[in-house]
PDB file with one MODEL, atoms N, CA, C and O in Angstrom:
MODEL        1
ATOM      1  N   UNK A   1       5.059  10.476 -15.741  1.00  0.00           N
ATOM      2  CA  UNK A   1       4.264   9.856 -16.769  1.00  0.00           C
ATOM      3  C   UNK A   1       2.865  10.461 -16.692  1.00  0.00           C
ATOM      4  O   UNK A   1       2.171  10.309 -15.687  1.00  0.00           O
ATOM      5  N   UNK A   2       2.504  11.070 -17.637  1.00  0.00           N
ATOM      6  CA  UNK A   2       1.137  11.576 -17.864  1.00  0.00           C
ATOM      7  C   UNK A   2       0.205  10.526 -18.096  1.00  0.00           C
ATOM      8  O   UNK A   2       0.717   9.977 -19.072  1.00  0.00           O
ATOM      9  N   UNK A   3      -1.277   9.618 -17.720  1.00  0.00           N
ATOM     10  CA  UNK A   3      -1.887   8.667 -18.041  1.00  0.00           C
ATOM     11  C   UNK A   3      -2.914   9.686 -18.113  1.00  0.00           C
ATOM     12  O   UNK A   3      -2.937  10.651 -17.349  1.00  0.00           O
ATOM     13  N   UNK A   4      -4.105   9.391 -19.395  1.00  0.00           N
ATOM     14  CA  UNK A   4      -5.273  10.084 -19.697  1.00  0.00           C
ATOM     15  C   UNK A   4      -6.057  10.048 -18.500  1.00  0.00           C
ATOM     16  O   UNK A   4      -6.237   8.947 -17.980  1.00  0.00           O
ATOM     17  N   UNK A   5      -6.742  11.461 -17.777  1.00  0.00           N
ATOM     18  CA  UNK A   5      -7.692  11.244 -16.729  1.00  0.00           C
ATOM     19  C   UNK A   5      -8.919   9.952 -17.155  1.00  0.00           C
ATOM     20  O   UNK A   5      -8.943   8.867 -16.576  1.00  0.00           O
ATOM     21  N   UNK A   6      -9.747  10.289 -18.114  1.00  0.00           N
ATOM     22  CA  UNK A   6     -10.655   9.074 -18.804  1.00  0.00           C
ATOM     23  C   UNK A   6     -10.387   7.297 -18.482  1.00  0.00           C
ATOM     24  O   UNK A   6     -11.183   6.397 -18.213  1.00  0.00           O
ATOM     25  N   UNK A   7      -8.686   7.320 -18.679  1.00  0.00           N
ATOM     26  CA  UNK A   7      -8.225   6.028 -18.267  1.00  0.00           C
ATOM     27  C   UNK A   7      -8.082   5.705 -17.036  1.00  0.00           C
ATOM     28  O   UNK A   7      -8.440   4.609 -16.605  1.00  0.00           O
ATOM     29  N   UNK A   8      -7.517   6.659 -16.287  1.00  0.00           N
ATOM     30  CA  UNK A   8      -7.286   6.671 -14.963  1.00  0.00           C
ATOM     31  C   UNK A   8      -8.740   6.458 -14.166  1.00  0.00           C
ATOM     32  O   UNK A   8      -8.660   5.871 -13.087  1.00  0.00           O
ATOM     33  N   UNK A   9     -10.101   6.903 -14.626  1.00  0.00           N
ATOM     34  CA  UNK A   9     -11.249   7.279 -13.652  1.00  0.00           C
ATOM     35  C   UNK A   9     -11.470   5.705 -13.702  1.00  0.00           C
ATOM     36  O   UNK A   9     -11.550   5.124 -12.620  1.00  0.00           O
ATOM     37  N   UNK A  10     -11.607   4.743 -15.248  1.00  0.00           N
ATOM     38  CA  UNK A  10     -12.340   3.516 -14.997  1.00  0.00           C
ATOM     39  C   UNK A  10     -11.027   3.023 -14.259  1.00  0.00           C
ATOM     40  O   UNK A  10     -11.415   3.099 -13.093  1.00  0.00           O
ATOM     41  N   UNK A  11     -10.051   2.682 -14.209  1.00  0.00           N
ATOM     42  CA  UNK A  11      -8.950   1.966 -13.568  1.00  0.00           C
ATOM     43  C   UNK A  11      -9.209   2.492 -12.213  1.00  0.00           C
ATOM     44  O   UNK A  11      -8.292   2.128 -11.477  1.00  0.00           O
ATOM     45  N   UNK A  12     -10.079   3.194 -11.588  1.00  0.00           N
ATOM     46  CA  UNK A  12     -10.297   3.695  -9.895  1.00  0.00           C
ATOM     47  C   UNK A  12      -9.145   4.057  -9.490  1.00  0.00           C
ATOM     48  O   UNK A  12      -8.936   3.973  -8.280  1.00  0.00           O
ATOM     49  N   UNK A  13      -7.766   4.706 -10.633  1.00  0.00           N
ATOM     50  CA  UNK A  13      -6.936   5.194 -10.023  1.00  0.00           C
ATOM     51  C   UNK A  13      -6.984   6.877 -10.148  1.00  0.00           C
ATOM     52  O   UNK A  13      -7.568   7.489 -11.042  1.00  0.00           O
ATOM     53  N   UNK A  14      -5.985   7.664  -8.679  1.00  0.00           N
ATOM     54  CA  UNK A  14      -6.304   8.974  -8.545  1.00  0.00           C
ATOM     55  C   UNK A  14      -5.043   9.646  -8.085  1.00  0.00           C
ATOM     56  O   UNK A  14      -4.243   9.381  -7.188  1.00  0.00           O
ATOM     57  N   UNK A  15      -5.141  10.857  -9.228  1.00  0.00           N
ATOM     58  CA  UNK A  15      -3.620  11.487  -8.883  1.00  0.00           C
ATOM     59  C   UNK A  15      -2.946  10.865  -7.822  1.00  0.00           C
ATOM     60  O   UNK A  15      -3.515  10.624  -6.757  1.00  0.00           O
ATOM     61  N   UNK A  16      -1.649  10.560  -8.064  1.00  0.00           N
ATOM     62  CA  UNK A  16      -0.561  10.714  -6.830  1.00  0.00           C
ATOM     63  C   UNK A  16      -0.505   9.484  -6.195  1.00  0.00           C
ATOM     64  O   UNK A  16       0.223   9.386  -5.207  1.00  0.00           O
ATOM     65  N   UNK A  17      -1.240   8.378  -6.638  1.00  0.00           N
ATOM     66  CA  UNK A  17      -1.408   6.639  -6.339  1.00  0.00           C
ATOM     67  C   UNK A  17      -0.096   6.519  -6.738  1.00  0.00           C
ATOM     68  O   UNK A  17       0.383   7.121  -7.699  1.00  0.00           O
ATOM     69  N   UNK A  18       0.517   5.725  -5.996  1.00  0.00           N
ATOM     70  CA  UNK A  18       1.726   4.740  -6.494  1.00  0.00           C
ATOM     71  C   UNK A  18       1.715   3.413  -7.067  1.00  0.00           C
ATOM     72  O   UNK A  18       1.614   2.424  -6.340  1.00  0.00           O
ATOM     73  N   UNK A  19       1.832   3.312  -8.565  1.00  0.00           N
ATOM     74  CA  UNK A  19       1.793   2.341  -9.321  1.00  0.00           C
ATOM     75  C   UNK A  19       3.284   1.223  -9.840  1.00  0.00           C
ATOM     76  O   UNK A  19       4.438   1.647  -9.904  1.00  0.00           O
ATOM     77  N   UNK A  20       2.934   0.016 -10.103  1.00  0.00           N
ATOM     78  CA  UNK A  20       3.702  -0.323 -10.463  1.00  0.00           C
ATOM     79  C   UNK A  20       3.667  -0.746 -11.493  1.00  0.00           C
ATOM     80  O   UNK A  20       2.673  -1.390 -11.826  1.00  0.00           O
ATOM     81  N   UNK A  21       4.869  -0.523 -12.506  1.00  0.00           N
ATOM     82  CA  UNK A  21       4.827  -1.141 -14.036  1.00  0.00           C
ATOM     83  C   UNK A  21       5.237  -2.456 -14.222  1.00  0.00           C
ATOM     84  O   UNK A  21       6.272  -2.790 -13.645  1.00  0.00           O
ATOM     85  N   UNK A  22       4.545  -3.418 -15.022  1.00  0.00           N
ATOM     86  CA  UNK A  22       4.982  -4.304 -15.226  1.00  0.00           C
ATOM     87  C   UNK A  22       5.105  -4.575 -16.941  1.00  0.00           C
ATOM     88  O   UNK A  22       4.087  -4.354 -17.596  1.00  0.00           O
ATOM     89  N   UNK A  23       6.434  -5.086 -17.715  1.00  0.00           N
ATOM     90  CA  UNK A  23       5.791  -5.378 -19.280  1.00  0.00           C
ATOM     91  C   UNK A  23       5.222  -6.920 -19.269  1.00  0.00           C
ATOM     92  O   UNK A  23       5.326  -7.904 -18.535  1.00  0.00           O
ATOM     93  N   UNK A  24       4.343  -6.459 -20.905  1.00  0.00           N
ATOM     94  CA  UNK A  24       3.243  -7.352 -20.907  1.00  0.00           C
ATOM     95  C   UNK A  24       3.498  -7.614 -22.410  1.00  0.00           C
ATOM     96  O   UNK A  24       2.568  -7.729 -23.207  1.00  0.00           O
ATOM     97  N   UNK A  25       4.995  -7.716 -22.813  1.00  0.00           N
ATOM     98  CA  UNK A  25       4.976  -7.963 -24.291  1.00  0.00           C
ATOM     99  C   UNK A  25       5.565  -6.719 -25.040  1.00  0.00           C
ATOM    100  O   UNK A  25       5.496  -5.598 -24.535  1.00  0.00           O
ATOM    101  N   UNK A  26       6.080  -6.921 -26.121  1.00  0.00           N
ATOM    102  CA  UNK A  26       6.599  -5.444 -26.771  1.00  0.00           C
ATOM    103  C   UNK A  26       5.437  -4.484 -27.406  1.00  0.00           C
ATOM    104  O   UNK A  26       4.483  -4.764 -28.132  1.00  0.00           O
ATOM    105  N   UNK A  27       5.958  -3.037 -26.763  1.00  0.00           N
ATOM    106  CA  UNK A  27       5.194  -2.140 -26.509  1.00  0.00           C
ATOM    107  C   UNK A  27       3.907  -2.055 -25.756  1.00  0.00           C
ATOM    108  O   UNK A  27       2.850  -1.484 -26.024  1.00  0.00           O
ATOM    109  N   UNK A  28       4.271  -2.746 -24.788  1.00  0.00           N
ATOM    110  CA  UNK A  28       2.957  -3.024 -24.005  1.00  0.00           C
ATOM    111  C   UNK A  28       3.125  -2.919 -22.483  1.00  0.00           C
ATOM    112  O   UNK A  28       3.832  -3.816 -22.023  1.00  0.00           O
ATOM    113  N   UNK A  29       2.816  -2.351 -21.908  1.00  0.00           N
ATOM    114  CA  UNK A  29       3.512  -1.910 -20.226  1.00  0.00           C
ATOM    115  C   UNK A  29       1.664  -1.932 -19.258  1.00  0.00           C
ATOM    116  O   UNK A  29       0.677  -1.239 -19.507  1.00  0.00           O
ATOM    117  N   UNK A  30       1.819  -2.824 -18.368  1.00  0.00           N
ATOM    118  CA  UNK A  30       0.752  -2.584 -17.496  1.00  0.00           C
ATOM    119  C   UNK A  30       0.805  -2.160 -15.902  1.00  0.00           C
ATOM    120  O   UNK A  30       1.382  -2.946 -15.151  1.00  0.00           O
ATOM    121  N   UNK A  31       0.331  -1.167 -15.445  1.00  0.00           N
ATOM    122  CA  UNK A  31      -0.013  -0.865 -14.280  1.00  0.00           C
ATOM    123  C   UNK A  31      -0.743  -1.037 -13.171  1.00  0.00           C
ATOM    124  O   UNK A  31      -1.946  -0.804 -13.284  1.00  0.00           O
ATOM    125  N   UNK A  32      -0.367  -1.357 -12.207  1.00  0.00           N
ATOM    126  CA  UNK A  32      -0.866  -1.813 -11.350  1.00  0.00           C
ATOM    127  C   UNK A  32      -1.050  -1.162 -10.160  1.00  0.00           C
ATOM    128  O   UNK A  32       0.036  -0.789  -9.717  1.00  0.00           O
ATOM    129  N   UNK A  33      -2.465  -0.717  -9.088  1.00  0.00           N
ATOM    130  CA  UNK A  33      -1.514  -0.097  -8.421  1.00  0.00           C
ATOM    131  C   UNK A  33      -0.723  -0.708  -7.009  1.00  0.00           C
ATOM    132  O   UNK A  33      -0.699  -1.930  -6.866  1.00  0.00           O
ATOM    133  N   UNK A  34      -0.070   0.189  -5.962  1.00  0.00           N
ATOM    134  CA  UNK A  34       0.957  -0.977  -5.565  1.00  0.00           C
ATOM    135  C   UNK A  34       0.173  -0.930  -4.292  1.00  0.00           C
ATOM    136  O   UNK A  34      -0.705  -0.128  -3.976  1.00  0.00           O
ATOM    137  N   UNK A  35       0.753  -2.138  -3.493  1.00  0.00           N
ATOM    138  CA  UNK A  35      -0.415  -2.615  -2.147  1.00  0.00           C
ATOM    139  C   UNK A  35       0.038  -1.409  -0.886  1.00  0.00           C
ATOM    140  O   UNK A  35       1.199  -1.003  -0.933  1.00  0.00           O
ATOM    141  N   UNK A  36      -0.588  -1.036  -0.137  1.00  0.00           N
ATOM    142  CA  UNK A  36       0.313   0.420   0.423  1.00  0.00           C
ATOM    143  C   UNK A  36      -0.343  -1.194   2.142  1.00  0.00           C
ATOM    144  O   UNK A  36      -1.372  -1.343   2.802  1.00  0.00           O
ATOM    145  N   UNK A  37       1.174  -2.020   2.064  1.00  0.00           N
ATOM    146  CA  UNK A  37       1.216  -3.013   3.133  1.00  0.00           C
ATOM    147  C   UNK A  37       1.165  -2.262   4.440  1.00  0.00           C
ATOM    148  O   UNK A  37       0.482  -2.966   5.184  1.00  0.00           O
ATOM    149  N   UNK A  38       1.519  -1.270   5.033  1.00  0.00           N
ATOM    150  CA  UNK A  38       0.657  -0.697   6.076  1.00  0.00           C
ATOM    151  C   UNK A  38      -0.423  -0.549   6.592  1.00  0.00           C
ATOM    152  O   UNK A  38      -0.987  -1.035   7.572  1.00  0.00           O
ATOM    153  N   UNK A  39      -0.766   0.454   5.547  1.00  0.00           N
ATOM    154  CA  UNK A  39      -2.424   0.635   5.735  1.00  0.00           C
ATOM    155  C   UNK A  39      -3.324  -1.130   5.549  1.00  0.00           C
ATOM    156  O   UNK A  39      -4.372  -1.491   6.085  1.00  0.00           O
ATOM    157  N   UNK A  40      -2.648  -1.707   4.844  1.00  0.00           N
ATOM    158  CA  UNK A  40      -3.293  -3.273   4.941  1.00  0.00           C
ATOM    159  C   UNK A  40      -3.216  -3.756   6.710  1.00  0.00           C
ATOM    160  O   UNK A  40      -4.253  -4.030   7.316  1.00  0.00           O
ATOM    161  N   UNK A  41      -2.005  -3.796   7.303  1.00  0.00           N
ATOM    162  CA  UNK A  41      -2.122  -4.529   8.531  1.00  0.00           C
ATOM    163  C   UNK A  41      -1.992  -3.817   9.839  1.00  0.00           C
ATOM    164  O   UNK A  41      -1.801  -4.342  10.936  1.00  0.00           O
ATOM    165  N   UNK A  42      -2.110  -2.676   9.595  1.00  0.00           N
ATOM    166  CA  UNK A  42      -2.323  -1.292  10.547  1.00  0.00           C
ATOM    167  C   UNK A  42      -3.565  -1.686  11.281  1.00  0.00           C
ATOM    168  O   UNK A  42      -4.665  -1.816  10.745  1.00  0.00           O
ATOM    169  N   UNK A  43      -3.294  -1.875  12.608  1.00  0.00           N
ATOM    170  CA  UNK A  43      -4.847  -2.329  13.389  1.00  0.00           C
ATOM    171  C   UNK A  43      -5.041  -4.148  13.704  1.00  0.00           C
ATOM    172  O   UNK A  43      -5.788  -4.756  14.470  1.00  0.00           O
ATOM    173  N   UNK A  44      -3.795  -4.697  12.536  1.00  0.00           N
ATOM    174  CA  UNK A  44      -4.811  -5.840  12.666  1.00  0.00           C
ATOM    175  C   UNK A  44      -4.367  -6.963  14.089  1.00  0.00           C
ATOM    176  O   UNK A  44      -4.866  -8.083  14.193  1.00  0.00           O
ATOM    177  N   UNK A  45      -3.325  -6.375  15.124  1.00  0.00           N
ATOM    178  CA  UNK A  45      -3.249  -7.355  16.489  1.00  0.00           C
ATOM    179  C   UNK A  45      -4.242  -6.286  17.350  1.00  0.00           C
ATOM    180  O   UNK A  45      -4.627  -6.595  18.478  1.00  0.00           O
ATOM    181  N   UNK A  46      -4.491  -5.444  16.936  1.00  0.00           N
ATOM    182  CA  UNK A  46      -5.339  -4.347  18.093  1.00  0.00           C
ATOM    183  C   UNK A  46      -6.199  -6.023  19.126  1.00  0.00           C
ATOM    184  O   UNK A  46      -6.851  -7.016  18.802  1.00  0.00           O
ATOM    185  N   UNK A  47      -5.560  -5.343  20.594  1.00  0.00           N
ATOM    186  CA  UNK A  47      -5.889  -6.590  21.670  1.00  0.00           C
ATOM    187  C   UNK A  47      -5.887  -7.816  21.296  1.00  0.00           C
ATOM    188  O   UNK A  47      -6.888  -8.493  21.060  1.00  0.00           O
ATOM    189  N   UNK A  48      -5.113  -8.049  21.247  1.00  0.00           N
ATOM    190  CA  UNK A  48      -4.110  -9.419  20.738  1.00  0.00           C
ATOM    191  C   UNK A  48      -2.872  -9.493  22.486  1.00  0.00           C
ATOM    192  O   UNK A  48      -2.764 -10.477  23.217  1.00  0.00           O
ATOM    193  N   UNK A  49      -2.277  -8.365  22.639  1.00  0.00           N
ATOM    194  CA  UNK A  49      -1.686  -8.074  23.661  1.00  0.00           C
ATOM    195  C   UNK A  49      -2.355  -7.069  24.907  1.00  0.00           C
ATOM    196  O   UNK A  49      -3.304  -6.348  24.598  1.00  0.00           O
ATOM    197  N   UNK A  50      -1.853  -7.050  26.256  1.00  0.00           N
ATOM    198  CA  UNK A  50      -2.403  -6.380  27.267  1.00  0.00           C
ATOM    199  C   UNK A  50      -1.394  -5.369  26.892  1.00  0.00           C
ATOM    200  O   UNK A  50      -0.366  -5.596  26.255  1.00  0.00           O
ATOM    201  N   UNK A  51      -1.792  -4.226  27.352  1.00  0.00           N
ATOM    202  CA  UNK A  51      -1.076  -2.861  27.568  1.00  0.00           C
ATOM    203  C   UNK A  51      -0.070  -3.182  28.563  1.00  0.00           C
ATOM    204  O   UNK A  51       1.050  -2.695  28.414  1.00  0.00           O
ATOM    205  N   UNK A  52      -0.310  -3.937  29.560  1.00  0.00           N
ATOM    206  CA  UNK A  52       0.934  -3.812  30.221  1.00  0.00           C
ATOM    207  C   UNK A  52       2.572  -4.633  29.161  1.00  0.00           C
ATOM    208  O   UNK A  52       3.693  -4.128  29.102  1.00  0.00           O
ATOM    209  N   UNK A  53       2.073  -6.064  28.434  1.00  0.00           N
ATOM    210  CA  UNK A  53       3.255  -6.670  27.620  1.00  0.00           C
ATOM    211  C   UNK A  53       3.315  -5.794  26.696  1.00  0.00           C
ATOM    212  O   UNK A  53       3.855  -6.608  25.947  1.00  0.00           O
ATOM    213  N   UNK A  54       3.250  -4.796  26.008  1.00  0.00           N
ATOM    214  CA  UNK A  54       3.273  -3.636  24.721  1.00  0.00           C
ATOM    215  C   UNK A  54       4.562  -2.604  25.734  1.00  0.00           C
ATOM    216  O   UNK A  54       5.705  -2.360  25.349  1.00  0.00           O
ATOM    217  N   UNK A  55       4.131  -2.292  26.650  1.00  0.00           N
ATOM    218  CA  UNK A  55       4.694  -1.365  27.463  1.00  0.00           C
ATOM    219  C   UNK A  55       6.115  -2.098  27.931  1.00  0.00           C
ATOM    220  O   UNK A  55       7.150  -1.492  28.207  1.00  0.00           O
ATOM    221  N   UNK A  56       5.992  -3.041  27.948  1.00  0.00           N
ATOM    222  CA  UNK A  56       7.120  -3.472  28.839  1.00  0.00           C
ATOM    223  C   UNK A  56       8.239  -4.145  27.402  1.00  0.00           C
ATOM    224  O   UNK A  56       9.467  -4.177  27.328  1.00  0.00           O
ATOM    225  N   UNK A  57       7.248  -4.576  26.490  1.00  0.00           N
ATOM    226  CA  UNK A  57       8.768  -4.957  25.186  1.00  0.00           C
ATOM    227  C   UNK A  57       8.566  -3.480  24.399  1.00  0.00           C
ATOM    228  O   UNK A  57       8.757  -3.469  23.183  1.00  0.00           O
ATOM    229  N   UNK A  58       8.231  -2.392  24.997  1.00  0.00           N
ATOM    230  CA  UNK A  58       8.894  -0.775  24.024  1.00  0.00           C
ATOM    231  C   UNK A  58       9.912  -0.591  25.331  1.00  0.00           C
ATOM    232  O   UNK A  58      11.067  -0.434  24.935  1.00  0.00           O
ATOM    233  N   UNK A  59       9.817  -0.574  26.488  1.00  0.00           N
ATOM    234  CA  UNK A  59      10.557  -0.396  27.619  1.00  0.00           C
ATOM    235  C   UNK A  59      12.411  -1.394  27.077  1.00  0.00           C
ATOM    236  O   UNK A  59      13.606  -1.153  27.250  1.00  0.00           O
ATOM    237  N   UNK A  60      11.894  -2.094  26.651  1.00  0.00           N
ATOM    238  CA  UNK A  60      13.540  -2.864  26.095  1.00  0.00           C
ATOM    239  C   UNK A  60      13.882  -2.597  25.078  1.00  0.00           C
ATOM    240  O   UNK A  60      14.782  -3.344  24.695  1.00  0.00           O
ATOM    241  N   UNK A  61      13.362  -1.216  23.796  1.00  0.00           N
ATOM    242  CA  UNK A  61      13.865  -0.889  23.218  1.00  0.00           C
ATOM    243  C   UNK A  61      15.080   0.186  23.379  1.00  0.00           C
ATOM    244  O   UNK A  61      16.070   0.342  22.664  1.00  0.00           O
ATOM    245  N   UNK A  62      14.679   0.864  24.540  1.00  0.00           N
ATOM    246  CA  UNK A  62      15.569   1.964  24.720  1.00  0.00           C
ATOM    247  C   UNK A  62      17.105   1.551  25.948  1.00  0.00           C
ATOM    248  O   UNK A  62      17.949   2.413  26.191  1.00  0.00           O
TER     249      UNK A  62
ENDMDL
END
């Protein structure tokens, strides 16, 4: 889908974002873009746990 750069700059979206479509009525489609849930909770127990309990429940994965 080609979207006009002009539209894209005020919407703060940028090549290669992953959007999601939603309809909004006939002939009417809105975009959104989509939550990238990683990068949201990436970091967020940082020392929450000791290195030694991290080490020891990856140790019972294998």
């Amino acid at each position: 889908m080609t979207i006009p750069v002009d539209a894209m700059r005020v919407a703060g979206l940028r090549a290669g974002e992953r959007v999601i479509a939603r309809p909004d009525g006939p002939g009417r489609v809105v975009l959104e873009r989509e939550e990238d849930v990683l990068e949201t909770f990436a970091g967020y127990l940082t020392g929450v746990y000791d290195r030694e309990v991290l080490e020891q429940l990856r140790d019972e994965w294998d």
